[in-house]
MARLO-714574 format. One record per residue: residue in one letter; y, x, z of N, C-alpha, C in turn. Coordinates in steps of 0.02 Angstrom, whole numbers, plus 50000, padded with zeros to 5 digits. Layout:
% MARLO-714574
 resn   nc2   nc1   nc3  cac2  cac1  cac3   cc2   cc1   cc3
    A     Y     X     Z     Y     X     Z     Y     X     Z
...
This chain:
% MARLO-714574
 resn   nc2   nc1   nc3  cac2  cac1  cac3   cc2   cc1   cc3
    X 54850 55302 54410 54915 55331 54425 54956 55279 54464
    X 54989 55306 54524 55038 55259 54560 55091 55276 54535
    X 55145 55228 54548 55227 55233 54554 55275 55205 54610
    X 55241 55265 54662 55283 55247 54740 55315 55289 54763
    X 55352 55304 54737 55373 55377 54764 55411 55401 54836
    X 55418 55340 54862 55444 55327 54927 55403 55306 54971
    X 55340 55305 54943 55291 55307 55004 55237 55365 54993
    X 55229 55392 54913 55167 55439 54915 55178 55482 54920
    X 55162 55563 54945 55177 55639 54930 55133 55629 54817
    X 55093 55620 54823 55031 55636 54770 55019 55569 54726
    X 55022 55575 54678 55010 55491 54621 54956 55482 54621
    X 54889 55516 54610 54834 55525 54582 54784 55529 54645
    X 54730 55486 54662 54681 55466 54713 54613 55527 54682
    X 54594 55561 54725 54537 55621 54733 54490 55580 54755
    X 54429 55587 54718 54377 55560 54754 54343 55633 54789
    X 54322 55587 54856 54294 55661 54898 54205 55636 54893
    X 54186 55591 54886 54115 55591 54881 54095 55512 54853
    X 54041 55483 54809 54005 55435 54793 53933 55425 54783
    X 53931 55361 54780 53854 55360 54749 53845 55313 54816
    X 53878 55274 54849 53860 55222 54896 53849 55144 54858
    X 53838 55099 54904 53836 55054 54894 53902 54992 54912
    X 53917 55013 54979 53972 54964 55013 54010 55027 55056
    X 54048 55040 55063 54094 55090 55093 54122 55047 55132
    X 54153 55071 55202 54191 55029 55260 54209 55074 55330
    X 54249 55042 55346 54270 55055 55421 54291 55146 55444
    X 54337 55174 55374 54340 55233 55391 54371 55262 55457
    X 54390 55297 55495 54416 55331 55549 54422 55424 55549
    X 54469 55428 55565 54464 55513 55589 54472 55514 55650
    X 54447 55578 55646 54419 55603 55729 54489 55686 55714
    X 54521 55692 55764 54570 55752 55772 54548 55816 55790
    X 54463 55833 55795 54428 55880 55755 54403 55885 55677
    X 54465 55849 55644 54464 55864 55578 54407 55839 55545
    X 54371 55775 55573 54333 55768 55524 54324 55676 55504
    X 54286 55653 55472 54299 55556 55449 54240 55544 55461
    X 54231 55494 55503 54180 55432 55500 54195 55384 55439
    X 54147 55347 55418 54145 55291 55391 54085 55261 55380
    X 54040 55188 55366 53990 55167 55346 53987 55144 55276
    X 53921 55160 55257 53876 55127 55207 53855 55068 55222
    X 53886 55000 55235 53883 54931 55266 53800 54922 55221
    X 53782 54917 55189 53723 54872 55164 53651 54924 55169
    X 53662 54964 55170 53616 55007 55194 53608 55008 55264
    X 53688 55003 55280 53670 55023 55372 53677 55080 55392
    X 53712 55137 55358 53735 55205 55365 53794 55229 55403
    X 53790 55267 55456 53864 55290 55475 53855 55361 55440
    X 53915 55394 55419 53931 55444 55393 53980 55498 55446
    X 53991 55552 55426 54040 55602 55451 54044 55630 55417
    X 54098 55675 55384 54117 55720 55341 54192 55728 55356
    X 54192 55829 55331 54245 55841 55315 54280 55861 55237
    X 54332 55856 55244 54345 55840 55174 54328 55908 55117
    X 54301 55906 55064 54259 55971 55025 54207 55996 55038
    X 54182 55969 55088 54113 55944 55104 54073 55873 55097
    X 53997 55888 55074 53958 55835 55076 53941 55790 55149
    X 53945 55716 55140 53954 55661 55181 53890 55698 55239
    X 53887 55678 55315 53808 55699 55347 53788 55631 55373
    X 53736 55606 55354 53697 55553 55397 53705 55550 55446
    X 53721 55525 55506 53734 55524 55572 53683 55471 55586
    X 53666 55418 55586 53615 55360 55610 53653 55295 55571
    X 53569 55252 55585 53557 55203 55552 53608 55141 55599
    X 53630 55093 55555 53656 55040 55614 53633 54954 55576
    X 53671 54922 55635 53649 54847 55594 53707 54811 55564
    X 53710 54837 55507 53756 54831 55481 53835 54844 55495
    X 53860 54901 55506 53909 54941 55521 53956 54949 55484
    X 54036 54920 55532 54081 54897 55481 54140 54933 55513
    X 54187 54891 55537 54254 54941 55569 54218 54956 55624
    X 54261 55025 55643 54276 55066 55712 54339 55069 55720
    X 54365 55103 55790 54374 55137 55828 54366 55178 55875
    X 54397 55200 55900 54374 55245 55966 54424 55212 56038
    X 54394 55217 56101 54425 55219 56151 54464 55257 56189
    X 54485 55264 56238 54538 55314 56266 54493 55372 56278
    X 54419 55356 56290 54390 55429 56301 54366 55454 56238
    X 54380 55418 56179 54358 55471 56123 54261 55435 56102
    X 54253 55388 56138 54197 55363 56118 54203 55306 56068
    X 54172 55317 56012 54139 55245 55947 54135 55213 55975
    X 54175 55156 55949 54184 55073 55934 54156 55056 55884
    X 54107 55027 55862 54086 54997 55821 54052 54916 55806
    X 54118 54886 55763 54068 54828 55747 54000 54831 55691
    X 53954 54787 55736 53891 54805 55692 53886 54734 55690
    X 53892 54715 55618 53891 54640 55585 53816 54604 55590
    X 53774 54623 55562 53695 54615 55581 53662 54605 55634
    X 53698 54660 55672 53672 54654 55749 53718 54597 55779
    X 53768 54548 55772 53821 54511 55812 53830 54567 55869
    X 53851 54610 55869 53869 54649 55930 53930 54695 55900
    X 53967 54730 55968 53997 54776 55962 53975 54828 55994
    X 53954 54889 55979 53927 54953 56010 53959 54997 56031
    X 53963 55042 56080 53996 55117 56092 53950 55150 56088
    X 53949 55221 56071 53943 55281 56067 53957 55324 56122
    X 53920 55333 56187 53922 55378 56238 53946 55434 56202
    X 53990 55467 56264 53993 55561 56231 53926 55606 56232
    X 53868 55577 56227 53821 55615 56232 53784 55588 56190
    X 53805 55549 56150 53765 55519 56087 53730 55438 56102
    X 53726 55438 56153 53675 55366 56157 53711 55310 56135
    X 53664 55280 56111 53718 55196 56087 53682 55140 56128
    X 53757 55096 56161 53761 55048 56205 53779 54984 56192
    X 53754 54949 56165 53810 54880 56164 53849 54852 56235
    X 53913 54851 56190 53967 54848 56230 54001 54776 56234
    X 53970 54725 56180 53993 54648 56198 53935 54633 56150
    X 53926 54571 56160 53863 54541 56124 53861 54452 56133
    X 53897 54419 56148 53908 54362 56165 53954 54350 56203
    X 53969 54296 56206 54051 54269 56222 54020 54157 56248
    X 54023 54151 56334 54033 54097 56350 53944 54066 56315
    X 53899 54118 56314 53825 54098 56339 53808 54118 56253
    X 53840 54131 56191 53825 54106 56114 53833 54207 56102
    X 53775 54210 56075 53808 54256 56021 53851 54257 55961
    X 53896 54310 55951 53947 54332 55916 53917 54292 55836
    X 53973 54297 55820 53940 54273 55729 53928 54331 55687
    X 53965 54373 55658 53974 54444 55641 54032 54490 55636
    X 54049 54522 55718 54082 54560 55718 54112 54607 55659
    X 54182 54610 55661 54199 54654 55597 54233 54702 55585
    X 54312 54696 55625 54361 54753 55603 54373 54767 55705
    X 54397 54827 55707 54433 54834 55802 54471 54880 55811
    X 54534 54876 55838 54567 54912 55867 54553 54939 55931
    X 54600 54994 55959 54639 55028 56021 54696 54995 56049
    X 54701 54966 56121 54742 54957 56129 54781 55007 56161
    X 54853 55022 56188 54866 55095 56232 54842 55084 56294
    X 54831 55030 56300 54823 55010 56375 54749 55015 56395
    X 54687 55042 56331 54627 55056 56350 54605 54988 56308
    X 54622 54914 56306 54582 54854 56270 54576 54848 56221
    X 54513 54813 56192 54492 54828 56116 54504 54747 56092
    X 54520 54755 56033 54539 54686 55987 54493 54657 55932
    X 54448 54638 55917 54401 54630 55876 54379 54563 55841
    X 54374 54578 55773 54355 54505 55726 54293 54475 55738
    X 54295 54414 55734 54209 54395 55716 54233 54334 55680
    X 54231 54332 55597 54223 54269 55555 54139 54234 55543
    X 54170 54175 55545 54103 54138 55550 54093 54100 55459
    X 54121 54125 55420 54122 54086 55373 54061 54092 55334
    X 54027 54176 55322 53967 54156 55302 53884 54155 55329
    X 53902 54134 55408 53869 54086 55455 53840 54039 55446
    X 53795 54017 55421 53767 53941 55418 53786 53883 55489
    X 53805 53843 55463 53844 53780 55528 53790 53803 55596
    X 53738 53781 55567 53691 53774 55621 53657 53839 55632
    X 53683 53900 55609 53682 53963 55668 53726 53983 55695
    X 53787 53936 55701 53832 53987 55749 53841 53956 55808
    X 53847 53982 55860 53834 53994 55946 53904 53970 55978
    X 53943 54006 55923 54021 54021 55962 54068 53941 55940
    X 54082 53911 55997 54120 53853 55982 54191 53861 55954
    X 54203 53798 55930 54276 53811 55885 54317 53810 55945
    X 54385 53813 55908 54458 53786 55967 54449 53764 56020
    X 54456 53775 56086 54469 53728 56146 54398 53717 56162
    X 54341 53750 56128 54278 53734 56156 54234 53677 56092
    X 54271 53662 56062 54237 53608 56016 54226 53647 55953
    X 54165 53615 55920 54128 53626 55861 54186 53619 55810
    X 54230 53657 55765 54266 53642 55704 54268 53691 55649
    X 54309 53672 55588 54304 53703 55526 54290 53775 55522
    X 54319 53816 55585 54306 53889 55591 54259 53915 55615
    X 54192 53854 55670 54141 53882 55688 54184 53942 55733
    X 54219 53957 55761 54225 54010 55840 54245 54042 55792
    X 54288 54074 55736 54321 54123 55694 54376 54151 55728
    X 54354 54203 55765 54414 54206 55815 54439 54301 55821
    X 54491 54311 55840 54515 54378 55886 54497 54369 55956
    X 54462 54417 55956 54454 54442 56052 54465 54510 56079
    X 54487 54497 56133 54508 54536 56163 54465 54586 56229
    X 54424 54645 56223 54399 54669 56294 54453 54702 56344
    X 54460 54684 56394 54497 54724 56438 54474 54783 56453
    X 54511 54834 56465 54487 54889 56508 54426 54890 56554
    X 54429 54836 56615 54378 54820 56642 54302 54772 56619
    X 54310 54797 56528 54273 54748 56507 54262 54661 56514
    X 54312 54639 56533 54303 54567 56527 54342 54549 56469
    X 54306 54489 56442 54318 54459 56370 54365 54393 56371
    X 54417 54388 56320 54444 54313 56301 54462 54291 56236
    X 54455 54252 56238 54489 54240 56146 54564 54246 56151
    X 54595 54279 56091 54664 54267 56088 54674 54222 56040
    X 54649 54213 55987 54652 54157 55934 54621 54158 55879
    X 54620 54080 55851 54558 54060 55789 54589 54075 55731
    X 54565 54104 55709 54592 54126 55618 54536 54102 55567
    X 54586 54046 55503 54519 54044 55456 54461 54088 55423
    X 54474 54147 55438 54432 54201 55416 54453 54275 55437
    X 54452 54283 55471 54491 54370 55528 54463 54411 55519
    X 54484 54463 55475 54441 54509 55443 54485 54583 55493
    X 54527 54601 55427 54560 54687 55455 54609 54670 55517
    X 54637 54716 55561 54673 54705 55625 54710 54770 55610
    X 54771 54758 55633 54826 54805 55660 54890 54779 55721
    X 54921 54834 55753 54952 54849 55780 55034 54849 55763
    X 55103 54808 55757 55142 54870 55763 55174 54911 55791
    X 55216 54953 55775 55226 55007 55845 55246 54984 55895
    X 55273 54938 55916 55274 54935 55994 55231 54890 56002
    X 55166 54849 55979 55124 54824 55988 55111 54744 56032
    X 55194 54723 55984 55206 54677 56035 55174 54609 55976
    X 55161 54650 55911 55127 54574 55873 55063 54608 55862
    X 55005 54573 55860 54968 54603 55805 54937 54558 55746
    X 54942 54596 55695 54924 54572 55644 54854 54552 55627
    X 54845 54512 55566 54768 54503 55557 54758 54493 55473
    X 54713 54533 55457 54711 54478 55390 54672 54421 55388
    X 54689 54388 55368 54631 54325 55314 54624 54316 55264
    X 54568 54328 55242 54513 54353 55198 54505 54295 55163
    X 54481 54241 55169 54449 54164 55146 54485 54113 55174
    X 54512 54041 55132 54514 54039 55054 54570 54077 55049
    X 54620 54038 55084 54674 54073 55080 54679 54141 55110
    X 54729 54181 55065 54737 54267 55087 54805 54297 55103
    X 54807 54287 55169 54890 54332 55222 54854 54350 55232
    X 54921 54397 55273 54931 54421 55346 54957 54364 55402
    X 54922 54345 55456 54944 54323 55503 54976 54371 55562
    X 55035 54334 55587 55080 54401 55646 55059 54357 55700
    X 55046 54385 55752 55024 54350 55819 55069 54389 55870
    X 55126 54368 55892 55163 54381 55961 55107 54415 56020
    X 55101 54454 56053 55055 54453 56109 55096 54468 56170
    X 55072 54449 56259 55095 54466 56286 55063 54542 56321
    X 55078 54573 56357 55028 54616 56401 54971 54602 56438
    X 54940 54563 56422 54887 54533 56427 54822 54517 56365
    X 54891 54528 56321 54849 54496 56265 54834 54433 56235
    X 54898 54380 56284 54888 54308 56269 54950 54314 56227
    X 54902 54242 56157 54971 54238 56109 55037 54197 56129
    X 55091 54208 56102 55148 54194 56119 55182 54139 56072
    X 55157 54156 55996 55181 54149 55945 55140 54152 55869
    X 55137 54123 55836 55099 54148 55764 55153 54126 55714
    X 55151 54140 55662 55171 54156 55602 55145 54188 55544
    X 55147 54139 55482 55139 54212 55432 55179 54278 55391
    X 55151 54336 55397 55176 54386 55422 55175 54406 55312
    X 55132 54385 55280 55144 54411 55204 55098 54355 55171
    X 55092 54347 55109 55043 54308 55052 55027 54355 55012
    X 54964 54364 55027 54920 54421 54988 54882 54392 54940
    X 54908 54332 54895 54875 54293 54859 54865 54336 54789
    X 54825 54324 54737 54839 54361 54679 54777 54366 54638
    X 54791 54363 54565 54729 54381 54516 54685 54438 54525
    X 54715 54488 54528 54682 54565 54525 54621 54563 54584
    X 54547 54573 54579 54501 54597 54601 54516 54640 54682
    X 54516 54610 54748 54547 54634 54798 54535 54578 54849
    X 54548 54590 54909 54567 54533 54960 54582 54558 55009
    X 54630 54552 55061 54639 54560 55120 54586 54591 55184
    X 54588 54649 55188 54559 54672 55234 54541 54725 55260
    X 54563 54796 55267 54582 54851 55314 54657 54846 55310
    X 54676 54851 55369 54758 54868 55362 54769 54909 55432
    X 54844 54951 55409 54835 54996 55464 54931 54982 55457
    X 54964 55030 55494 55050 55025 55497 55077 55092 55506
    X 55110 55115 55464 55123 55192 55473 55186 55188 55514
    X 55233 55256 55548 55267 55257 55593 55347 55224 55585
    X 55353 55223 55522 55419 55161 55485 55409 55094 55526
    X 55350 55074 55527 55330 55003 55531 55301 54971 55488
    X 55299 55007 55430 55259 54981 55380 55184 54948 55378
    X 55180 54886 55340 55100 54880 55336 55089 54880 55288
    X 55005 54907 55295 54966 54936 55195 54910 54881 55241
    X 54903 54858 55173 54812 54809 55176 54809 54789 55123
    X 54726 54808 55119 54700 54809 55055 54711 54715 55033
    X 54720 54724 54966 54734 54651 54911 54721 54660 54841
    X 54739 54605 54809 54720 54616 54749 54772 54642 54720
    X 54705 54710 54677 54753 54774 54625 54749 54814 54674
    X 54744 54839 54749 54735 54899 54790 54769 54888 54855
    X 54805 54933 54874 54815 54935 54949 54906 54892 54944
    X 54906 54862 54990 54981 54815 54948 55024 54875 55042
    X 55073 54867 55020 55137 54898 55067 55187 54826 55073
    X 55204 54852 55140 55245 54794 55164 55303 54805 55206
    X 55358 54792 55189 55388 54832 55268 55402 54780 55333
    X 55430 54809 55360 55426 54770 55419 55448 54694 55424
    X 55461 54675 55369 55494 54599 55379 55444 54543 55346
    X 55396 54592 55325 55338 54572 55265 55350 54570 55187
    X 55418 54605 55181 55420 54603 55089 55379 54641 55069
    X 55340 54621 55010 55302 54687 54950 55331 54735 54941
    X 55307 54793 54930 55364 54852 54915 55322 54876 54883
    X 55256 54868 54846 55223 54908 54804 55153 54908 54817
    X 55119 54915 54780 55044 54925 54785 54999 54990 54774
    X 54955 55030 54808 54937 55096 54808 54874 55083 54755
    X 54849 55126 54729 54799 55105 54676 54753 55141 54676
    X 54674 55129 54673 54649 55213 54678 54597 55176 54613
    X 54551 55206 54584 54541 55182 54536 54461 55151 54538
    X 54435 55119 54597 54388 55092 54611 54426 55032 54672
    X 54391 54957 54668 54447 54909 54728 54435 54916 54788
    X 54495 54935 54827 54497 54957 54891 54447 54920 54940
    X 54427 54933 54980 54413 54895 55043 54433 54905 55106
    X 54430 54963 55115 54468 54968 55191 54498 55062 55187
    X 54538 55076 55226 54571 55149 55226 54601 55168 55314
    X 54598 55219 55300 54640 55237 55374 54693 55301 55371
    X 54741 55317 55402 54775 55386 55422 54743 55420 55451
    X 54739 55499 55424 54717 55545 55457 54739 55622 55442
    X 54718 55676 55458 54751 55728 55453 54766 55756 55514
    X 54785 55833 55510 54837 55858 55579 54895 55814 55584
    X 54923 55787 55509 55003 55775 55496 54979 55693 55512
    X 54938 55666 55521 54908 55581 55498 54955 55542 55422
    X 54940 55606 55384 54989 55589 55314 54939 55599 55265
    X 54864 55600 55283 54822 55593 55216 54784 55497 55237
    X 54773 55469 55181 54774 55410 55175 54678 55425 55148
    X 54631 55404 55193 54572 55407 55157 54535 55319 55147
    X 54518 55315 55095 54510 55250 55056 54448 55246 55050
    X 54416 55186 55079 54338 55173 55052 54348 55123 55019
    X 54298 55134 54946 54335 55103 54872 54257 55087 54847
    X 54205 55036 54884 54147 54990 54851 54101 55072 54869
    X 54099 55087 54800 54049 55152 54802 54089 55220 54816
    X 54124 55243 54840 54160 55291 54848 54218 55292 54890
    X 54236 55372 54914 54279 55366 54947 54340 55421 54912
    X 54387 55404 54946 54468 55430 54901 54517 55459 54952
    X 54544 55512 54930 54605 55527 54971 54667 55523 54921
    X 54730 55510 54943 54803 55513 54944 54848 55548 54990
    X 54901 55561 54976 54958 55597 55035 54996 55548 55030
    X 55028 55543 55095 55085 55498 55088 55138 55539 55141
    X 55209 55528 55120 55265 55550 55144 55254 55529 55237
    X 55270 55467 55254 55261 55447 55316 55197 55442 55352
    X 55200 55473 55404 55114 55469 55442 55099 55400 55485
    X 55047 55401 55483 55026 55336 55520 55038 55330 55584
    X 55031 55275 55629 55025 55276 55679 54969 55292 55716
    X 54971 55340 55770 54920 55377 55783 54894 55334 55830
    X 54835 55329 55828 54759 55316 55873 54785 55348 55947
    X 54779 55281 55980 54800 55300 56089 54752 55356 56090
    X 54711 55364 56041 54638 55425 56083 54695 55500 56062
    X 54708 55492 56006 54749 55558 55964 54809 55566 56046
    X 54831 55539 56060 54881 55567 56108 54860 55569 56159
    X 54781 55559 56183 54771 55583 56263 54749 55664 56240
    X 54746 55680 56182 54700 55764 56173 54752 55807 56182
């Protein structure tokens, strides 16, 4: 049972299907229906809601998505060090795979930018020293091993925007002039990163302390149209408003891992929770996906 009443329509989390192993990287598609993966199996899923999950294909280890301005899968695939698209005709392409001669360490969470560019994690922390490719800071070997945010342009060319001790979930806020990050390991924020239109940082700061006993850690977060940020922490999905105060924690009754907005209204909240997945209503809708406003 929650007690948010200023952020939920509904107290009580529905499970819509279980019996997984690792749940991750949910998304809706505005033909009404959810992606998400089975990370340790290697499963992408689709389903609509009161319906059973459908196998869609195997991946290498398949974690966050997105979609692009044309409506094609983004996917980081952790196993594979790559990031993949999804042609509109089904074929799968890798779409980055190394960065400055090294392959990726293991791609993880990615955004939309409006402008068409994609934003994407790769933590190197549980990398062995001597397999990772990707140099630290400024080109040199350090504590983060290449733990970085990058950025693809439209025209597909790649840069780092910056090294994070562990860069797991990514968001946006609405005018998309910071973006956020979590960090996952040791320590657990939100980092706020200034960006310019380019995508070069301006500024960092920390943006919340997601520190805490309860079973959780930092990592899907999304920002509904208030400005609000939800990312998962310990005890469930923590809320934040725009200045970074706590304002409450969402709870579903398995520990969160990652969630997204979706719906006609983008006011149902779907939760991948270890072995299962969950829905909620919430009063305010999310911020919609650049793909949702080219349809």
């Amino acid at each position: 049972m929650n007690d948010m009443p200023e952020i939920l329509e509904s107290t009580d989390a529905v499970q819509q299907a279980t019996g997984f192993v690792f749940t991750e990287g949910p998304l809706w598609h505005p033909d009404d229906y959810w992606y998400f993966n089975d990370i340790r199996p290697g499963t992408l899923y689709k389903m609509k809601l009161g319906e059973k999950p459908e196998m869609i294909r195997k991946t290498n280890g398949g974690n966050g998505m997105t979609f692009d301005l044309q409506g094609r899968l983004i996917h980081c695939e952790g196993e594979g060090k790559c990031v993949s698209r999804t042609e509109l005709d089904g074929t799968v392409t890798t779409l980055v795979d190394r960065y400055k001669g090294g392959v990726f360490n293991r791609p993880n969470d990615v955004i939309c930018h409006t402008d068409g560019s994609l934003y994407f994690t790769d933590p190197s922390m549980r990398i062995p020293f001597a397999n990772r490719e990707q140099p630290g800071p400024n080109g040199v070997e350090g504590v983060y091993g290449g733990a970085c945010v990058y950025r693809v342009a439209p025209d597909d060319s790649i840069k780092e925007v910056v090294t994070v001790e562990y860069p797991n979930g990514l968001a946006l806020s609405p005018d998309e002039r910071a973006l956020y990050i979590a960090n996952t390991r040791s320590t657990q924020y939100i980092h706020a990163i200034d960006i310019d239109t380019e995508g070069t940082m301006l500024n960092r700061r920390i943006f919340c302390d997601l520190s805490g006993h309860e079973p959780g850690i930092p990592d899907g977060m999304k920002v509904d149209q208030a400005g609000r940020v939800y990312c998962t922490g310990p005890g469930g999905i923590w809320v934040m408003d725009p200045d970074g105060a706590h304002i409450g924690t969402i709870k579903v009754p398995e520990q969160s891992v990652n969630f997204t907005f979706g719906g006609p209204d983008l006011c149902t909240l779907f939760v991948c929770a270890v072995t299962s997945v969950y829905t909620l209503r919430v009063k305010t809708p999310g911020m919609p996906h650049p793909f949702y406003l080219t349809r």
